[in-house]
N, C-alpha and C positions, 0 to 999 in steps of 0.2 A: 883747331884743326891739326893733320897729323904732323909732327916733328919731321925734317929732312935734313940727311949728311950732305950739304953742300960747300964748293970752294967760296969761299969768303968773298971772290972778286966780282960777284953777283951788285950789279949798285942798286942803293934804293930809289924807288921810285915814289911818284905820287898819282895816285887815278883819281881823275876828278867826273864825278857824274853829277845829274842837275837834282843828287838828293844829298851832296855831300862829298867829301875829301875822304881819302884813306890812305896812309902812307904806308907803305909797301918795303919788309924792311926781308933781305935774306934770310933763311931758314924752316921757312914754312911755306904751305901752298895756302894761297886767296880763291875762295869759291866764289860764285857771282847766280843766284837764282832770285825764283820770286820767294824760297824758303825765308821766315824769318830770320832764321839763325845763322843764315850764308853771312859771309864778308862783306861781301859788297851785295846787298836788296836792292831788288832791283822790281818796283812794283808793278807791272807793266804784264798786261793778260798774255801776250805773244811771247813773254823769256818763261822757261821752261822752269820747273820746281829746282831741276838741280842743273843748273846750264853750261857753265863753263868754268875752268879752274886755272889759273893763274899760279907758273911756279918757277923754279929758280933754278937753271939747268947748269951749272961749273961757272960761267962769268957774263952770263944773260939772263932772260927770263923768256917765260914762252907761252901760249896763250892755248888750251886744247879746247874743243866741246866737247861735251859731254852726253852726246847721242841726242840734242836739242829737238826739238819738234820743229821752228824755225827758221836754227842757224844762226851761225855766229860770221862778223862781216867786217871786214878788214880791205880798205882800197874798192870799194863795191862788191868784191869778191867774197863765197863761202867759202870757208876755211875749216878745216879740221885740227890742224895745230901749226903754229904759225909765232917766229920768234918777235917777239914785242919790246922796245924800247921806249927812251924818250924821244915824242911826237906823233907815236902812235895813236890816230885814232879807232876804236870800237865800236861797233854797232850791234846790237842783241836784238833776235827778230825779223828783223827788216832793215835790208839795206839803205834806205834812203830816210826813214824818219824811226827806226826805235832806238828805244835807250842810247845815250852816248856814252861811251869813256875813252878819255884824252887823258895818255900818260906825258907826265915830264917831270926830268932827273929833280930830286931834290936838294934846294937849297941850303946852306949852312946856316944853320940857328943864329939869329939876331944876338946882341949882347943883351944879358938878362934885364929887363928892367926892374925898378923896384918892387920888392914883393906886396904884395895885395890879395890878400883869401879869396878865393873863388868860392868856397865849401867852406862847410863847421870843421873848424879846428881838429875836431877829435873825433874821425870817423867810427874808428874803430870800437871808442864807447858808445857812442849818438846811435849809430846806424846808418845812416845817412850819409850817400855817394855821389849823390844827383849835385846840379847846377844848382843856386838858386833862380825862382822864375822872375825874382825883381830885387832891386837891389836900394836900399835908403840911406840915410848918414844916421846913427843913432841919436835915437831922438833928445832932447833934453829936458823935455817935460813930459806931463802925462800924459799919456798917447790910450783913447779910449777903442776896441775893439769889436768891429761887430756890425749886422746885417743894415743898419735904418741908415740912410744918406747921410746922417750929421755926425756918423763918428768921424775918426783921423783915420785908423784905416779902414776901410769898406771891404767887409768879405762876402760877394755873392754866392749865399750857400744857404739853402734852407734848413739845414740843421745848426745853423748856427745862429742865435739870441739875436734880437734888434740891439741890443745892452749886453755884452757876451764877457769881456772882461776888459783888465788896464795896465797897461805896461808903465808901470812910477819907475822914476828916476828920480833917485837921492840926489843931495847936493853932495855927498861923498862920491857920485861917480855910480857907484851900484844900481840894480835894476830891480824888483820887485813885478810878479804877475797875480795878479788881484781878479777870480772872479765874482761877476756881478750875479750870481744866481742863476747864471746860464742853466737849460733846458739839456742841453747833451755834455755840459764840464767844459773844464780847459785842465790842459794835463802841461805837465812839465817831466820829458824825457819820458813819457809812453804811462805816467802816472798820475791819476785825479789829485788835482789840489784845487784848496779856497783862496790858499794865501803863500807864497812863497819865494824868497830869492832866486835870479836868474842869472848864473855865472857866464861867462862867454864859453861859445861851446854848446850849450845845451838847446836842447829843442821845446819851443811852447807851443802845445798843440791845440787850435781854433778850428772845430770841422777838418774840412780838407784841406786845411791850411798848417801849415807848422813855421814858425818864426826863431830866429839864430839872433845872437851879438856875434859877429865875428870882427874882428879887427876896431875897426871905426864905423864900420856898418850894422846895418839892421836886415838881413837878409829874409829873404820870403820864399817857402817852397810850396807850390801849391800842387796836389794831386790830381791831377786829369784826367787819371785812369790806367795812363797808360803806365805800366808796373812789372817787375818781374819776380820771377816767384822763385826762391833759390830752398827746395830741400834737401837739409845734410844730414846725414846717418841715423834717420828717424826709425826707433825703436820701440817694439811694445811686446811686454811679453805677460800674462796673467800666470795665477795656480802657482803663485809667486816663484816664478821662471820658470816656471818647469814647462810649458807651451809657450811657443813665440809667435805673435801674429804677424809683427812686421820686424823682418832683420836687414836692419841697415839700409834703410833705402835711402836713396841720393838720384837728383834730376834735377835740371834747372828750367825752369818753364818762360819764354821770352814776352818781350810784351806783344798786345794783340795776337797772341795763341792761343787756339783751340785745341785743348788735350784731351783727348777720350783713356779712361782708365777700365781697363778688361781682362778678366781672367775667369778660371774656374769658381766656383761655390768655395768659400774656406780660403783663398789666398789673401785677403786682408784687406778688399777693396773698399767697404764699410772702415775698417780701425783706421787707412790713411785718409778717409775721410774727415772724418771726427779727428785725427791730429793736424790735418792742413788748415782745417775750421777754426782751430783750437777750443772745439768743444770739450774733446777729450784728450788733453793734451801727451804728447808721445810719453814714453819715460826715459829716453834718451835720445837723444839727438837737436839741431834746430831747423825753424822753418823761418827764411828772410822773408820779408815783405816790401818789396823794393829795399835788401838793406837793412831792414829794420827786423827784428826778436821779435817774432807776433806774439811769444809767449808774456816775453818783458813787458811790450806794448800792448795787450790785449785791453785791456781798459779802453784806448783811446782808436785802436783801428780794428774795433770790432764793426764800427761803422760803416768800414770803408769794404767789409766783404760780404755777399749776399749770399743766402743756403735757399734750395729750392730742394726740399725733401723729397722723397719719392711720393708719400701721400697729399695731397693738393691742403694747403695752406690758406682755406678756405670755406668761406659762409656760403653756400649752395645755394643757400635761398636767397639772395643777395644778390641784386643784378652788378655789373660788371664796376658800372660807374660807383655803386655809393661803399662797395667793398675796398676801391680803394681810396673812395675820401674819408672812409673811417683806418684804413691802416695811414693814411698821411696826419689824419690826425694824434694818431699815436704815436709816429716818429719824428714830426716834426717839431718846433717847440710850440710852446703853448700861445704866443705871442705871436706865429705866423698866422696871418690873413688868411679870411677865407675862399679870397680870390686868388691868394698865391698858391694856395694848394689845389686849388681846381685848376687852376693853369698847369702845374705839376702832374697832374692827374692825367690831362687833355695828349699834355706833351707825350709820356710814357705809353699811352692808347694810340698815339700816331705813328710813334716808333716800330710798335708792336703788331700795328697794323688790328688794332681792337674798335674802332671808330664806329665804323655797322653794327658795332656786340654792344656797344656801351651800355645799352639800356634792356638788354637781354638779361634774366634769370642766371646764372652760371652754372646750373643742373641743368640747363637745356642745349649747353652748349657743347661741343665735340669732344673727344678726350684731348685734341691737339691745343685747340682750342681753351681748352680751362688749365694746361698746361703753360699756355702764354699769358692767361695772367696771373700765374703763380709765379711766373717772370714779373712782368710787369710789376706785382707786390712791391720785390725785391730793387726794382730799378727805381724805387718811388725818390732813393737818397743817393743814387748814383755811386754805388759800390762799384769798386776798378777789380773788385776780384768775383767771380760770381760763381760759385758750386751747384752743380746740378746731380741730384743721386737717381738714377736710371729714370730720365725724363719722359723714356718712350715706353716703357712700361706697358701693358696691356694693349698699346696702339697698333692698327696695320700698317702693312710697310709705306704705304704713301703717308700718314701722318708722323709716323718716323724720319722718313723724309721729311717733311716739311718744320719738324722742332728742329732736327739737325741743321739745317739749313738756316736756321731762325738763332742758332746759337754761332753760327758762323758767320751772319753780319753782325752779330753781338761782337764778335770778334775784333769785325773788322774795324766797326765804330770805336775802337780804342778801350777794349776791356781786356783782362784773361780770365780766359773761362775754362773750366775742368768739369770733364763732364763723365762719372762713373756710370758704366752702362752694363747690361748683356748683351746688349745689340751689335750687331755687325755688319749691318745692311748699307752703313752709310758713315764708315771710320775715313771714306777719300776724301771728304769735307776737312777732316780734323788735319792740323799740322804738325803732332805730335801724337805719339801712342804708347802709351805703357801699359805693357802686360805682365801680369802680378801672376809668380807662380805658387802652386800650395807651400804653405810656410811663410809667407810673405816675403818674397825676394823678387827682385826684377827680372824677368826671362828676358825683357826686349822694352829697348825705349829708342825712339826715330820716325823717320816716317813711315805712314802707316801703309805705303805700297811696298815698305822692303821688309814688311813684318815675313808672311808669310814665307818668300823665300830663305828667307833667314832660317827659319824653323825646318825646310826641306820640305813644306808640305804646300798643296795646291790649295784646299777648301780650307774655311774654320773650322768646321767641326772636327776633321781630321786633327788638328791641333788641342782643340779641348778635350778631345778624344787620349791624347799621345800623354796630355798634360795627368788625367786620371792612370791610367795603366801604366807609362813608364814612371813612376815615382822616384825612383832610382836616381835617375840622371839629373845630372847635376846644371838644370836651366842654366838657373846664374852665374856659374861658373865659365859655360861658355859666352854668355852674353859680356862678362867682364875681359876674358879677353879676344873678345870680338874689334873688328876695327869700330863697327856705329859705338860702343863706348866709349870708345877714345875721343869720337868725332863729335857725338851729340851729349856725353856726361863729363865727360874729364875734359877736353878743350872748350868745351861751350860754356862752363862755370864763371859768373857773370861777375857773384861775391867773395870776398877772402873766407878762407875757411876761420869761421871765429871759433873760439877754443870755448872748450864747456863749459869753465867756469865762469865765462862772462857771457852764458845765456844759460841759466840752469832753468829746465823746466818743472820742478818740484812745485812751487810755488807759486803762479804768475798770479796778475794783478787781476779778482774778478771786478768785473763793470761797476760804475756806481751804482745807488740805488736813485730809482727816479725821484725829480723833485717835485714832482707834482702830484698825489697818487691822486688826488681827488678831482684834477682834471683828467686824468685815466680814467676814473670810474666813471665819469659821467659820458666819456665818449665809450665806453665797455656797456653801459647801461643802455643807451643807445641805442648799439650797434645787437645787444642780444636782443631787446624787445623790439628790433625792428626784423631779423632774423624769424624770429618765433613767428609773429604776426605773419609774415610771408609765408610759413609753412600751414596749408590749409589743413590737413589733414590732423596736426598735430592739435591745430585750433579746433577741430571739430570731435577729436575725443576730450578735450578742456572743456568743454563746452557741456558735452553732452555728462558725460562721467557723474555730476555731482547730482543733475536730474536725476539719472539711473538708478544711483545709490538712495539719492534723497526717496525716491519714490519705493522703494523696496523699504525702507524705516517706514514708510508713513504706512504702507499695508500691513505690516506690521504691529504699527504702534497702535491704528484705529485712532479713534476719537479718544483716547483714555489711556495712558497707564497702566496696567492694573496687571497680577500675578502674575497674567499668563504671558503679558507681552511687554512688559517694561524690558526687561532683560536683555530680550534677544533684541528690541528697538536701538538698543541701547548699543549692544554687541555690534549691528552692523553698522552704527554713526562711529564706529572705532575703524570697523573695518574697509568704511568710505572714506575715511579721513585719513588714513596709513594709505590708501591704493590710489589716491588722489596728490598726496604727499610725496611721495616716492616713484608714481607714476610717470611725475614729470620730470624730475632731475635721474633717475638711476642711468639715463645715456648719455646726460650732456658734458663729463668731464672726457668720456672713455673717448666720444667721439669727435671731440675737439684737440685730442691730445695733441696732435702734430702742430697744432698752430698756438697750443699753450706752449712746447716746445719753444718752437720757433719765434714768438714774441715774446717771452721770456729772455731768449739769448739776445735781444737788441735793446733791452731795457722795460720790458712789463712788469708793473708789480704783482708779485705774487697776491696781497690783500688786498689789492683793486680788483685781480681776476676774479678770486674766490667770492670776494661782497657782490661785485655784480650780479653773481649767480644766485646770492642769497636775497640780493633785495629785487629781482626780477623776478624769481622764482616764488621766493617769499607773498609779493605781493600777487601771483597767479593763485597760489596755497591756498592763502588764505582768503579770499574772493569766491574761490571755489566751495570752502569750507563753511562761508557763510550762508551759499546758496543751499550746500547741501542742508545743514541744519535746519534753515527754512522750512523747505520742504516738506522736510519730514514732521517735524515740529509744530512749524505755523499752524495756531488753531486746535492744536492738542492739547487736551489737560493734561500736566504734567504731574496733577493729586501729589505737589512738593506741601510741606507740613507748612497750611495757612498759606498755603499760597503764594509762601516768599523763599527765595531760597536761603543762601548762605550768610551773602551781602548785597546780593544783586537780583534783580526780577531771574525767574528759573533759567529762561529760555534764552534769557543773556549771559548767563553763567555756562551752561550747554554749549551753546555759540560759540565763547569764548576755548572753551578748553576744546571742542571738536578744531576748532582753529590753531590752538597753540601745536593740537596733536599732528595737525595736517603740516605742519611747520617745520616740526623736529621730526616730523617721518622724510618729507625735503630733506634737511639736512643728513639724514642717513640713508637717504639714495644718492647721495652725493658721494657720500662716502663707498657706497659700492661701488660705484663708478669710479672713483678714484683707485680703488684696491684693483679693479677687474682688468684684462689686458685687450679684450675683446668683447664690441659692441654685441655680439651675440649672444652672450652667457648670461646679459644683464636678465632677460625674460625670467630663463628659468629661477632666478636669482629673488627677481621680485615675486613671483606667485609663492616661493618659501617663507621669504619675511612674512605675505600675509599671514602665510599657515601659523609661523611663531608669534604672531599677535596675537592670533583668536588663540591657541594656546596657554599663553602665555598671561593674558589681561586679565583672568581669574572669573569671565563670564559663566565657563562651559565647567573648571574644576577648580576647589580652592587649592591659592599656593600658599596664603598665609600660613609660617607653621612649618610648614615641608622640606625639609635639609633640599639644598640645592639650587629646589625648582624656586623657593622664596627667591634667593640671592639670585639667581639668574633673569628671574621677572625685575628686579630692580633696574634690567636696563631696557626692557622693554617699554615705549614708548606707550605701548597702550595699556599698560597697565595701570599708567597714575592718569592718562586720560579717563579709563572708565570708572577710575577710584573717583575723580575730581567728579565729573557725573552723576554717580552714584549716590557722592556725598548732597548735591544738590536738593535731590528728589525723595535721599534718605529713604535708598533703596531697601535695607534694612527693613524696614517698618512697612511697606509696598509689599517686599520679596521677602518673607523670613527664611532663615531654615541657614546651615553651614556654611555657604557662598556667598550670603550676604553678611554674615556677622566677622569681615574683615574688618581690624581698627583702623585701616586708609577709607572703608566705604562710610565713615562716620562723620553726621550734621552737623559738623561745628567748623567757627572760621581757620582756625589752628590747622586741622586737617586740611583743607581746602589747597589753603594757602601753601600745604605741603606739597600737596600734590601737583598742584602746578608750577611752585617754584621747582621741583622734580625734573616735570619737561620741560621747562626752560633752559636748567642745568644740564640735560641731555643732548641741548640744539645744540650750544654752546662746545659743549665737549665734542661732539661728531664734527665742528668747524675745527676746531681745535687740529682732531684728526686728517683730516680731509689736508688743511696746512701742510702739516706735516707730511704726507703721502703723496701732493703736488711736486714740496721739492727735492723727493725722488724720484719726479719727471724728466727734471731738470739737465740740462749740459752739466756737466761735471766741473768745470769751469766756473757755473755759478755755485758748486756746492763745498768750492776750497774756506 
């Protein structure tokens, strides 16, 4: 708060209220509201946001309000400013029962008793400013770690192992941290390790849990939630400097605060995003987390912070309840109970108020409504930091209302939450506001009733309006020396400013890689095939699609083989097998992208995501593939030379390669999907690749031979499909003439086997790619 020239003979005082002590020392004034960030908080619905101020007038002190709703109460009486000593009592509110403070003069400091650490030794490397929440004598033997009743210390936290790790003690004195294979790690000093020495001083991080040697003790800090968020001079600039998105921002965000972040289009509300996240970390500056380098620590309190993106994080088809007993089964360890995480589940849906929805669709549910359980996702691990990117989005203004309101008992329940919006229907909820001007600079950070008069203007828009057309002026410059800077950025600053080089953000630590993939995949496996099944519509073109085609081959093919219809039979079991292939993956990466996103940054594996899609999709592919062949086939001479094919009955041969094709056309809808940036484009996208099939496969014109068009047919999938086919029935000798005297359309097993081993080598390489093209999905973060 502000600095004041006072005479020295002012004594200190002590106010004691029934939430705590404050000693009262000359030179500054003491604020008293329900504001977080007052001096003295005072939580009580009757004391006003900004109530009363406490200050220090030549050799007294004096007590003013501050225009209170009310009133401030002194002897039964209201008072407007009234001089305060020792034995004064206070009353805020209500004279007979609100809030108390009782000042009296302060006593001379005791003689020091022996020194005894309260904190880790080495704040300023550690991070770590807090109390410890328990305290032990350092142990002397192994001390095992972790969730099941029979360790030594017991940590209630479902992201943490029944078996988590082991604090050894040498007979030298030294400590060692050993983990056991834990499911989420154990880090030391914000970093994953298996096996490592633990100096005194240093921090071992168990879940929400973090453990110190200081002194003779064993000290324990456990995270609650409640955190405060200190960012300093965070900087971004692209086009390598030459654009700046964010310059120099600084704010400190207190705990249980609600910060709404708002500006125009272009001023950087998205880039401070993604650097508070540390998805995409700043390129200069740090962000504390209670204290702690998120960027240092990101490894280890990636955990502890929840992103709710703008687009819903979300299976649609998936009622409410089993979406999130498959995201707990993803983030919880693999060794949590199935009844612990249905409890978890139960608890986060009562919080939320989802109880009635449990067992509802989540496409059928409201936009407010599927907004809350993209909360809920998020609350599954109890993250103390929680980001929301424009929550209210497409909603009217009563479900605006109602997330707002929904993130402000998030609040209150002991989290800090930042909530980026365009909305302005409902900033009086929030207890902080920063507005971001173009160029990324802060015009205004405080409460969000003294925005506008600040800026001189009565509505918002007038504001967003002033912020486009005067460009000129220099927001920032007056916001910095404005007095709310001094009061809510420069005295409110909670951390020491740590110097760059012991938090460089170039570097930070990406996340381990899970230890489990293949219990990933099997809940990824799961959770898509039971997605797909719920969507009717999607099941009933699967369904129908391979009949469709099959039964157009079979008009086609007749009873016979023979000159006239072998060819074209043959042409559309390519062109059923590509449209049946590709039909069902070319949407499912594009439009899953925010929740590959978003479970990727908490620990998904990328080749758990990617196989799941191959061996669900796979085995729809090819199912389809066999029906279609059926169809068309079953009961048809195939007049293949004797009757046999290659190595296998004809029509098993056919089977197989219409399958293999259906497979690796999959795989290269996958990959469009992957490439594409909108669910949209996939249509037009798929009805081309048909076109480049039937092109392409040498049905309609020969490529053998032809600069180019050979080489470029080589990656077409239907080209060694209908080669492998071909070769079967030894189309050749069925069809003469230039089209069919290709040496891929040739009856022998050599060939065959080429051809197929072809598209296999095709599925393969398109997965390949698809890989590759996921993790430039990815946070930036996981791409260090």
């Amino acid at each position: 708060m502000g600095e004041r020239s006072v005479a020295p003979g002012a004594p200190e005082l002590v106010l004691e209220t029934d939430t705590g002590v404050t000693v009262m020392t000359p030179g500054r004034d003491y604020h008293v509201g329900r504001d977080p960030l007052s001096d003295i908080v005072l939580d009580d619905a009757r004391v006003s946001w900004h109530h009363a101020v406490i200050r220090p007038v030549d050799d007294h002190w004096t007590l003013q309000d501050e225009d209170s709703t009310n009133g401030t109460y002194t002897e039964g009486r209201r008072v407007r400013e009234w001089g305060v000593g020792p034995g004064s009592v206070i009353r805020f509110g209500n004279p007979q029962d609100g809030p108390r403070a009782v000042l009296t003069a302060r006593q001379p400091p005791p003689p020091p008793a022996p020194e005894r650490p309260s904190a880790v030794s080495a704040p300023s490397s550690t991070g770590t400013f807090r109390q410890p929440t328990t305290v032990r004598p350092l142990p002397v033997r192994t001390v095992r770690i972790g969730r099941a009743a029979d360790n030594d210390l017991v940590i209630d936290d479902l992201v943490v192992s029944r078996r988590h790790a082991e604090l050894r003690a040498h007979p030298d004195g030294s400590y060692e941290i050993v983990d056991l294979g834990s499911h989420n790690g154990t880090y030391l000093n914000g970093q994953p390790v298996e096996r490592a020495p633990v100096s005194p001083g240093d921090i071992v991080g168990v879940g929400h849990s973090a453990f110190s040697l200081v002194g003779d003790q064993l000290q324990e800090y456990v995270d609650t939630g409640e955190i405060s968020l200190e960012v300093q001079e965070l900087a971004v600039a692209v086009d390598r400097g030459r654009k700046v998105l964010l310059d120099h921002v600084s704010f400190p965000v207190a705990e249980r605060c609600l910060l709404a972040v708002v500006g125009p289009s272009g001023s950087g509300k998205s880039t401070l995003l993604n650097a508070l996240t540390g998805l995409r970390p700043a390129d200069h500056g740090t962000v504390l987390y209670d204290g702690r380098d998120l960027y240092r620590d990101y490894a280890e309190l990636r955990q502890r912070i929840g992103l709710v993106p703008q687009d819903d994080i979300l299976h649609a088809q998936l009622t409410v309840r089993r979406a999130l007993d498959y995201a707990a089964e993803l983030r919880f360890p693999q060794d949590t109970a199935r009844a612990e995480r249905r409890d978890r589940v139960a608890e986060v849906m009562r919080e939320l108020g989802l109880e009635q929805r449990a067992d509802l669709p989540i496409h059928r549910l409201s936009g407010g409504q599927r907004k809350r359980v993209s909360v809920a996702l998020e609350l599954l691990t109890k993250p103390s930091l929680l980001f929301l990117d424009e929550p209210t989005s497409g909603l009217d203004p009563g479900m605006d209302r109602s997330v707002m309101h929904m993130l402000r008992t998030l609040a209150d329940d002991g989290r800090t939450v930042i909530v980026v919006t365009h909305s302005v229907l409902s900033l009086d909820v929030c207890d902080r506001l920063l507005v971001l001007a173009p160029g990324g600079r802060i015009a205004y950070y405080g409460p969000p009733d003294d925005t506008l008069p600040f800026f001189g203007f009565g509505q918002w828009p007038e504001a967003f309006e002033a912020f486009e057309a005067d460009q000129a002026r220099d927001w920032a410059g007056e916001y910095r020396t404005s007095p709310f800077h001094l009061r809510y950025v420069a005295n409110s600053t909670a951390q020491p400013q740590l110097p760059e080089a012991a938090a460089p953000p170039a570097a930070p630590a990406p996340p381990p890689r899970p230890r489990t993939r293949r219990a990933q995949l099997g809940t990824l496996v799961r959770r898509y095939a039971a997605a797909l099944s719920a969507d009717r519509t999607f099941l009933a073109i699967m369904i129908a699609l391979p009949f469709v085609m099959g039964a157009m081959a079979r008009a086609l093919a007749g009873s016979e083989l023979t000159q006239e219809t072998a060819m074209n039979a043959l042409l559309i079991l390519c062109v059923g097998g590509v449209l049946t292939g590709a039909a069902n993956a070319v949407r499912e990466l594009v439009k899953e992208r925010a929740i590959y996103r978003r479970e990727r940054a908490v620990g998904l594996s990328r080749s758990a995501y990617l196989l799941s899609k191959v061996v669900v999709l796979g085995t729809v592919t090819v199912l389809q593939a066999v029906v279609l062949t059926l169809v068309a086939l079953a009961g048809v001479d195939l007049n293949a030379p004797g009757g046999e094919g290659v190595l296998m009955p004809p029509l098993l041969e056919i089977t197989l390669a219409v399958a293999l094709l259906s497979f690796t056309a999959m795989t290269l809808g996958l990959l469009i999907s992957a490439l594409v940036r909108k669910e949209e484009v996939t249509m037009p996208l798929l009805v081309l690749l048909a076109i480049v099939q039937v092109v392409f496969c040498g049905a309609l014109l020969s490529v053998d031979g032809v600069p180019v068009l050979q080489q470029l047919s080589w990656l077409v999938p239907a080209r060694w499909a209908l080669a492998a086919m071909a070769g079967t029935v030894d189309l050749a000798r069925i069809v003469p003439g230039e089209r069919t005297a290709d040496p891929l359309f040739e009856h022998s097993a050599g060939v065959w086997l080429l051809d197929m081993g072809v598209l296999a080598g095709l599925s393969v390489a398109f997965c390949f790619v698809v890989s590759r093209l996921l993790r430039r999905q990815e946070p930036a973060i996981m791409r260090k």
